[in-house]
N, C-alpha and C positions, 0 to 999 in steps of 0.2 A: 504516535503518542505525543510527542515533541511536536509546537508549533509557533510560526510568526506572522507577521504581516507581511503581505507583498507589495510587488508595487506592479504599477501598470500606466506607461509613462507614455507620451508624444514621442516621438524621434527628434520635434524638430524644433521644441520650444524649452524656454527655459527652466529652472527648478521651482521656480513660482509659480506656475501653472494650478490651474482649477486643479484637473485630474491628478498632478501629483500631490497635490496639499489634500486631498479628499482622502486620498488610499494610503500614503508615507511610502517612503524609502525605506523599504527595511533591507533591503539588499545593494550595497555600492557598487558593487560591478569588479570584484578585483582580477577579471580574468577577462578579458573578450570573447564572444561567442561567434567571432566570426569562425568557417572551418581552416583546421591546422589541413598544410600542404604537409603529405605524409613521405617520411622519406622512403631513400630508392630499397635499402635493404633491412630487413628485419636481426633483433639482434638473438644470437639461439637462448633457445631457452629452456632451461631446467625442465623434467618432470612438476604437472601441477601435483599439490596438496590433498587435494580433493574433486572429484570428479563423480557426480551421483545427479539421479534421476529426479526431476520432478512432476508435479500433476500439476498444479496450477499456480499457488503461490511456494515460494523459494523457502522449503525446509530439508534444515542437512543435522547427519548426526553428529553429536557432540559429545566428548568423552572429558567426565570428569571422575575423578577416583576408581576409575578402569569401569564403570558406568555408562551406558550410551544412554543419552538423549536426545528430544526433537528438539532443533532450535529453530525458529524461523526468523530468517532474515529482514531485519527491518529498520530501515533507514530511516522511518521517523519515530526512532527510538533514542533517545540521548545517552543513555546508558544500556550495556550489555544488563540483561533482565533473568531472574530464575522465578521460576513457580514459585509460591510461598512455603507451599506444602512440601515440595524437594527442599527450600533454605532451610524449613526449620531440622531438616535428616541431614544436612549436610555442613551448615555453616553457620555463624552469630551474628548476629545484628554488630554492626559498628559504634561505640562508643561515640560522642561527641568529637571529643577530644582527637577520634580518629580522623574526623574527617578535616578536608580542608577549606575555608570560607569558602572558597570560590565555588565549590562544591555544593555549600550547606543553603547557600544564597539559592541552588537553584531548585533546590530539597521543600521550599516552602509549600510551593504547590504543582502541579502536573495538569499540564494545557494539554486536554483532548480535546479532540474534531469539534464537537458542541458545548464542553463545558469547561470548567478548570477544578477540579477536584485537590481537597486537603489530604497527602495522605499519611497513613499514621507513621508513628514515632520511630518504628524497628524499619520503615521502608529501606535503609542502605544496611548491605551486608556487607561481610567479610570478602572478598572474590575469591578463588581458589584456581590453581590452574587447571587449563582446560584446554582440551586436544582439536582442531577443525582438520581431522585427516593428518598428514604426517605433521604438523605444525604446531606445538604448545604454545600457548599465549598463556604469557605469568604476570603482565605489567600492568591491567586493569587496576586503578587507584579504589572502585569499589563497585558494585552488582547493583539493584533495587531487587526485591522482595515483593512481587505484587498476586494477585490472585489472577490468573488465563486464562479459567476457565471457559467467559465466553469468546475468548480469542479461539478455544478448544471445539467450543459448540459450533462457530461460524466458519470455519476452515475446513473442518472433517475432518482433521488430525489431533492427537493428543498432542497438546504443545505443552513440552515443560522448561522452556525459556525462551528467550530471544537476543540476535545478536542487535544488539543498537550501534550507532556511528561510530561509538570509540573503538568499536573493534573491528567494523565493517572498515576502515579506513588502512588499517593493518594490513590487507589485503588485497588484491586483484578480482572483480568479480565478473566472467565470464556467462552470457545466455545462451544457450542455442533454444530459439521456440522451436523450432521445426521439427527437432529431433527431442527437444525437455529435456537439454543436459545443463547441466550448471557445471562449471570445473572453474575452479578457485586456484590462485597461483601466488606464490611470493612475486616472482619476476612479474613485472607489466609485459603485455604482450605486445608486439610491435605494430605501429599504428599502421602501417602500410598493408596488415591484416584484415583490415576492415575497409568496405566501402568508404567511410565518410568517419573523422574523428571532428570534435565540437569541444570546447573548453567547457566546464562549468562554473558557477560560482560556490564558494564553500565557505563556512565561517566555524570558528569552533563552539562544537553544541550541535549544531546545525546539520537539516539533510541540506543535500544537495540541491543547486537550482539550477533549472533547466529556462532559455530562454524563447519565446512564443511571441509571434505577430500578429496583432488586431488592424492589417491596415497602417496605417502611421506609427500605430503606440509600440511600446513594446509590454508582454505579459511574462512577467517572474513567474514563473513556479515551483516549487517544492518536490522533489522526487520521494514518494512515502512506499519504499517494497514492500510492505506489510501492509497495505491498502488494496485491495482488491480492485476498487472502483475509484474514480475522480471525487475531488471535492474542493467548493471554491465558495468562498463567501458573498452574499447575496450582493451583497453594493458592486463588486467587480462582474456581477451578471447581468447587472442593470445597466453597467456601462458597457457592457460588450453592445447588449440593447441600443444603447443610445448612438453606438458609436458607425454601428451595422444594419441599426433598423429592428423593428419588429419581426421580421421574418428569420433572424439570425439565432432567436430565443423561443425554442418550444416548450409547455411545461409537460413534463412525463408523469412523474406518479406525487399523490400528494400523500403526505402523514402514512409513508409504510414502514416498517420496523426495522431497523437495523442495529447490528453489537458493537457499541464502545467498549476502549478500558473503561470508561464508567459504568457501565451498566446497557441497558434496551433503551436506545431512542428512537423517537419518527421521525422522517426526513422527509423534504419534499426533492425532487429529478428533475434537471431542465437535458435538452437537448439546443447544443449550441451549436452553431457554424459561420464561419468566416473569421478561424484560425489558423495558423498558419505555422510549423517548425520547421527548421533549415530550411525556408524555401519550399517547403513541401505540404500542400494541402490537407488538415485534417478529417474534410468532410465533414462528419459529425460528429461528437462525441457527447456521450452521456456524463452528466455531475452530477452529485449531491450537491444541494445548497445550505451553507452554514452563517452562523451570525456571531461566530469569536473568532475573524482573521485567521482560519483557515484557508492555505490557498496550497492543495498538492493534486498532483497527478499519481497513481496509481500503478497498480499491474496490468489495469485495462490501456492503456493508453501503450507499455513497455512491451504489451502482447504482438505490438502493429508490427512490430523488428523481428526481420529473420533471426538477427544475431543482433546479441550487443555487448557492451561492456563498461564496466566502470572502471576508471585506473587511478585511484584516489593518489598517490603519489605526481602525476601529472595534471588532476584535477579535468581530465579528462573523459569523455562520454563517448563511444567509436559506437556504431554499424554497420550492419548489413541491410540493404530494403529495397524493394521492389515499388515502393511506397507504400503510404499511412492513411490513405484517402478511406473512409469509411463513411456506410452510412448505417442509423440506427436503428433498430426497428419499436416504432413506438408501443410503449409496455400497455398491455389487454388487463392484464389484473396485479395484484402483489398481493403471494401467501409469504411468508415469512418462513421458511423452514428453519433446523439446526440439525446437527449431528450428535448423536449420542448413545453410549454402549454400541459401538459400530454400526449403525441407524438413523436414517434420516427421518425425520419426526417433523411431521406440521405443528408450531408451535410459537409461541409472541403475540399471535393474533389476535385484536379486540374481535366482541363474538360477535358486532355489526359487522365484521371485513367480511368471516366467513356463512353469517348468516344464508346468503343467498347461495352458497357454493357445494354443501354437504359434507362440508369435512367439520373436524372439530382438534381444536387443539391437544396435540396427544397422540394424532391418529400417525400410524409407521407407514412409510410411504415406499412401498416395494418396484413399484416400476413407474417410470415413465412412458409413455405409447408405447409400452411392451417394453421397452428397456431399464435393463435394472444399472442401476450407476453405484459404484464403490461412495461411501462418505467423502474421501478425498477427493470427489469429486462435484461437492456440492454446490460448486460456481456453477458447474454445467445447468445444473437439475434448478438453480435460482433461473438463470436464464430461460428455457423450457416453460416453468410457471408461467411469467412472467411475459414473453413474446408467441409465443403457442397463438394463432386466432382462433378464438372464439368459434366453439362446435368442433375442434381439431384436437383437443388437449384429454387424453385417459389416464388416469388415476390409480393403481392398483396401492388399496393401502390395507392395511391391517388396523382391526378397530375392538378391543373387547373381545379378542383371540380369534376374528373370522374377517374374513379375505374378501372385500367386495372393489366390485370397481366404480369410479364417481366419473361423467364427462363434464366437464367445462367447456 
């Protein structure tokens, strides 16, 4: 939701430089990213807080007024976030008076992925306590109040809030991909736990940044858990280009649809390579490309880790990995789907996209090559659309109450 500029520097030249005067410094560096040497003994540690399943992206329940909600976790969220529709059954907009400049200054407008949107007058609410597993958090200075719904359609899950940094930082946040456990802990877990611990950089407001190699330079980027995919704004795509070559910059799909907090936008997908973290090969990776100083990494990118973890206390990023090396499979089409009343639904779609394909926006989308997928799992069923080749992709949807199948 929350976003800055990054920067993408030389290693080996001074602050006047082309390339740092072109992109800025938005991140000073207050922490080294070289890796921390871990000690020899871990220290014991308490029972975690919370300890629950996920399917793709990191939602846990939340208990407010003995109440359970979804929250999903999201670090590029500046503020802990509730539905609108639950603030106005549970809580009141904040007075002026209540809040505090530093606060009100940042209230003017809200920088999403492609736009910066005004939002209205009741956005900061009251906060009320609230439970993440045996843990009550009472000290949040105030909420936002905004509308999820297409956070709701795009995820597969009913989301009726979100945790943002001020409260993700409260806590310890544990991954396992392999198994899809998230477990949350007061205590930080001891680094000698993990493969490989990494400092990050932090600032307040701010997600976290993770540091990346182009070759010489170095590349800032944003950690956004509430992003499913990559996204990096076009001038730092250009320079990968320039810096790599032609061959380091593919483009994947032009003007397909995707959900902001603001609303339905089209995006264009590059596929990049000759990136580099800790010393470790990216292969390729898939982005979106933007044009307001967007610059984060994703769930896509956090998926590569066996295990990992945040230790905001430490300012620390730990793994586990086999490595990150990936390669991407270049996208055949883009339908647009969403989730809705427990249902995945073709839908966003200008009617030239589907013209040629036989669906129509509307249509319920029962199986994939015979396999039927829960909503929560509608990253999969994007993916599937999308890399399937051509004469290989079946369709079972539901259209105007009768059940036919479409090949792509």
């Amino acid at each position: 939701m929350e976003n800055i500029p990054m920067s993408i520097r030389p290693a080996r030249i001074n602050k006047k430089s082309v390339l740092t005067l072109l992109l800025g410094l938005a991140v000073s560096g207050c922490a080294s990213h070289t890796p921390y040497s871990t000690p020899q003994t871990a220290p014991v540690q308490k029972d975690p807080i919370l300890d629950a399943h996920f399917d793709e992206m990191l939602i846990i329940p939340v208990v407010i007024n003995h109440q359970s909600f979804n929250f999903l976790v999201d670090t590029g969220a500046s503020f802990t976030t509730i539905d609108k529709r639950v603030a106005k059954k549970i809580t009141r907009p904040l007075l002026t008076t209540e809040i505090a400049e530093i606060y009100r200054e940042g209230l003017t407008h809200i920088n999403t992925v492609y736009d910066s949107i005004k939002p209205e007058s009741d956005i900061a609410v009251k906060p009320l306590p609230f439970s993440i597993g045996s843990e009550e958090i009472r000290d949040n200075d105030l909420w936002l109040a905004l509308d999820l719904s297409h956070f709701s359609e795009a995820i597969g899950t009913n989301i009726d809030g979100i945790i943002g940094i001020d409260t993700f930082r409260k806590l310890n946040w544990m991954v396992d991909n392999k198994k899809q456990r998230l477990t949350i802990s007061k205590d930080a877990p001891g680094a000698n736990t993990y493969q490989k611990c990494i400092a990050y950089d932090n600032r307040y407001n701010k997600m976290p940044v993770l540091w990346f190699d182009v070759d010489d330079s170095e590349l800032a980027l944003y950690v956004d858990t509430g992003a499913d995919s990559n996204n990096i704004d076009i001038e730092v795509i250009k320079m990968i280009e320039k810096i790599k070559g032609k061959n380091a910059v593919t483009h994947n799909t032009e003007n397909s649809t995707a959900a902001d907090i603001g609303g339905i936008v089209t995006e264009n997908s590059y596929i990049l390579k000759g990136i580099t973290f800790a010393g470790m090969p990216l292969g390729e990776i898939n982005v979106s490309a933007n044009q307001n100083k967007h610059f984060a990494i994703g769930m896509d990118f956090l998926s590569r880790f066996d295990r990992y973890a945040f230790i905001p206390s430490r300012m620390m990023f730990c793994y586990d990995t086999q490595g990150i090396e990936r390669k991407e499979i270049k996208a055949q089409r883009h339908i647009a789907i969403r989730a809705r009343d427990k249902q995945i639904e073709v839908f966003y779609n200008p009617d030239d996209v589907l013209k040629k394909t036989g669906l129509r926006n509307g249509d319920i989308l029962l199986k994939v090559n015979d396999i039927t997928y829960a909503p929560a799992q509608i990253n999969q069923v994007r993916e599937h659309l999308k890399q399937t080749p051509k004469g290989k992709l079946k369709l079972t949807i539901v259209r105007n109450h009768e059940q036919r199948d479409i090949y792509l």
